[in-house]
C-alpha positions as CSV (number, residue, x, y, z in Angstrom):
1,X,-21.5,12.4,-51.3
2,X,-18.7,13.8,-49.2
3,X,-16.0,14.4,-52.1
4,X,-13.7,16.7,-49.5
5,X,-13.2,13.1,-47.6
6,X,-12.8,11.1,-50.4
7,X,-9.9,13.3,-51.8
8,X,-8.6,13.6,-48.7
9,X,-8.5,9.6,-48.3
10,X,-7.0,8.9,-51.4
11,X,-4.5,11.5,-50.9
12,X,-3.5,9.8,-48.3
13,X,-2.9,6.4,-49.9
14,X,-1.3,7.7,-53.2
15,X,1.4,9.5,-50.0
16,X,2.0,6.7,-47.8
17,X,4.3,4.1,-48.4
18,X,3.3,0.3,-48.7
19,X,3.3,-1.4,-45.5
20,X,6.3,-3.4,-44.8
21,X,4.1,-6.2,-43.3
22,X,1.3,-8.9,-44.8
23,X,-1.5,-6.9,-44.7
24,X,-5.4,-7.8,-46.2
25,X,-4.9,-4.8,-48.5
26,X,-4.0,-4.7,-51.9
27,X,-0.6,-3.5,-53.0
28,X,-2.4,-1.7,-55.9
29,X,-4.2,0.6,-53.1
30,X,-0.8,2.2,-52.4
31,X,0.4,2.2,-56.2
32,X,-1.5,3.7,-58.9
33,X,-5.3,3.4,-57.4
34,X,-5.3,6.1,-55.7
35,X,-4.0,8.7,-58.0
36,X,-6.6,6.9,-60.8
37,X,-9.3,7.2,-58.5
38,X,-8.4,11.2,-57.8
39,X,-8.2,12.0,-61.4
40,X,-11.8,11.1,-61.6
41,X,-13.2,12.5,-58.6
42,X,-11.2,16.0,-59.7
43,X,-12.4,15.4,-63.3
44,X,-16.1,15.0,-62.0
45,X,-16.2,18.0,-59.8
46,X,-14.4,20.3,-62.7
47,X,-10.7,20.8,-61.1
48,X,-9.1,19.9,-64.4
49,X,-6.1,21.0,-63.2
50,X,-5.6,18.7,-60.3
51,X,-7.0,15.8,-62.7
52,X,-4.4,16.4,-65.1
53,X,-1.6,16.5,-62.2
54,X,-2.6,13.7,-61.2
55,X,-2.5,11.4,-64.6
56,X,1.0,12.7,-65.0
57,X,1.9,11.4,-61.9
58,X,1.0,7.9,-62.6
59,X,2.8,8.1,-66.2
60,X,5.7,9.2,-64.8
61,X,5.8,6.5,-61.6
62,X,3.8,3.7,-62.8
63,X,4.2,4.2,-66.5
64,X,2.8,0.3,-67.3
65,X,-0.7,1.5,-66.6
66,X,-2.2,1.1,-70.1
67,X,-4.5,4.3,-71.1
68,X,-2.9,7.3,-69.5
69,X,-1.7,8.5,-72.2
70,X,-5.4,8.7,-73.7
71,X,-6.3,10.3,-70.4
72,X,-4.1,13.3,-70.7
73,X,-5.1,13.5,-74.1
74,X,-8.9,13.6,-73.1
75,X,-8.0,16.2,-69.9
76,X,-5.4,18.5,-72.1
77,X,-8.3,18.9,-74.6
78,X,-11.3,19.8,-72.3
79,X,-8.5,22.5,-70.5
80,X,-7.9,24.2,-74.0
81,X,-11.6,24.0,-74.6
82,X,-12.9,25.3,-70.9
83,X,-10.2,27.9,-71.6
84,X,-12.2,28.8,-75.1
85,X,-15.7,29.0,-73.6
86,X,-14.7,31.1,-70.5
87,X,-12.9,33.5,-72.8
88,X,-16.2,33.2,-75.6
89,X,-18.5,33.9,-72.3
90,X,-16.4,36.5,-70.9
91,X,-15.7,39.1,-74.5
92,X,-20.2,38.5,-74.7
93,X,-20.6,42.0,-74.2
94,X,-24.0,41.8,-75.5
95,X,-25.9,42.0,-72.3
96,X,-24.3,45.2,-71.4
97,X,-24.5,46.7,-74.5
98,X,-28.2,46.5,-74.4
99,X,-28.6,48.3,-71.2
């Protein structure tokens, strides 16, 4: 429900170093979880961009998480194709050329 706190959140834990000291949290949640977790939530809320940023980042620091290549795949292709529509949408000229 509140998607600006999330990111913001997650940002923080994909910045932060893992604490030096035994903590209850997972080491994960300061690895790769975080930037996983963003590429969804900017996937979801259409800031392909980011999403895309983001799944490069974990190939390039974490590159033994299986399936990112797949997921850069997936977000590359629906950029080119949101790229396609907006420009199909914006040379429709047919509503003004019935006025």
């Amino acid at each position: 429900k509140r998607v600006d706190l999330a990111i913001y959140y997650l940002r923080m834990a994909a910045t932060v170093e893992e604490p030096s000291s035994p903590m209850w949290v997972d080491p994960v949640y300061y690895k790769e979880l975080p930037l996983q977790k963003l590429c969804i939530i900017y996937g979801s809320i259409g800031r392909l961009k980011d999403a895309l940023a983001c799944a490069k980042i974990v190939k390039e620091k974490y590159p033994y998480v299986p399936g990112t290549d797949g997921v850069i795949k997936d977000i590359e292709e629906n950029l080119k194709n949101e790229l396609k529509n907006w420009d199909e949408r914006c040379g429709d000229l047919s509503i003004v050329e019935s006025v």
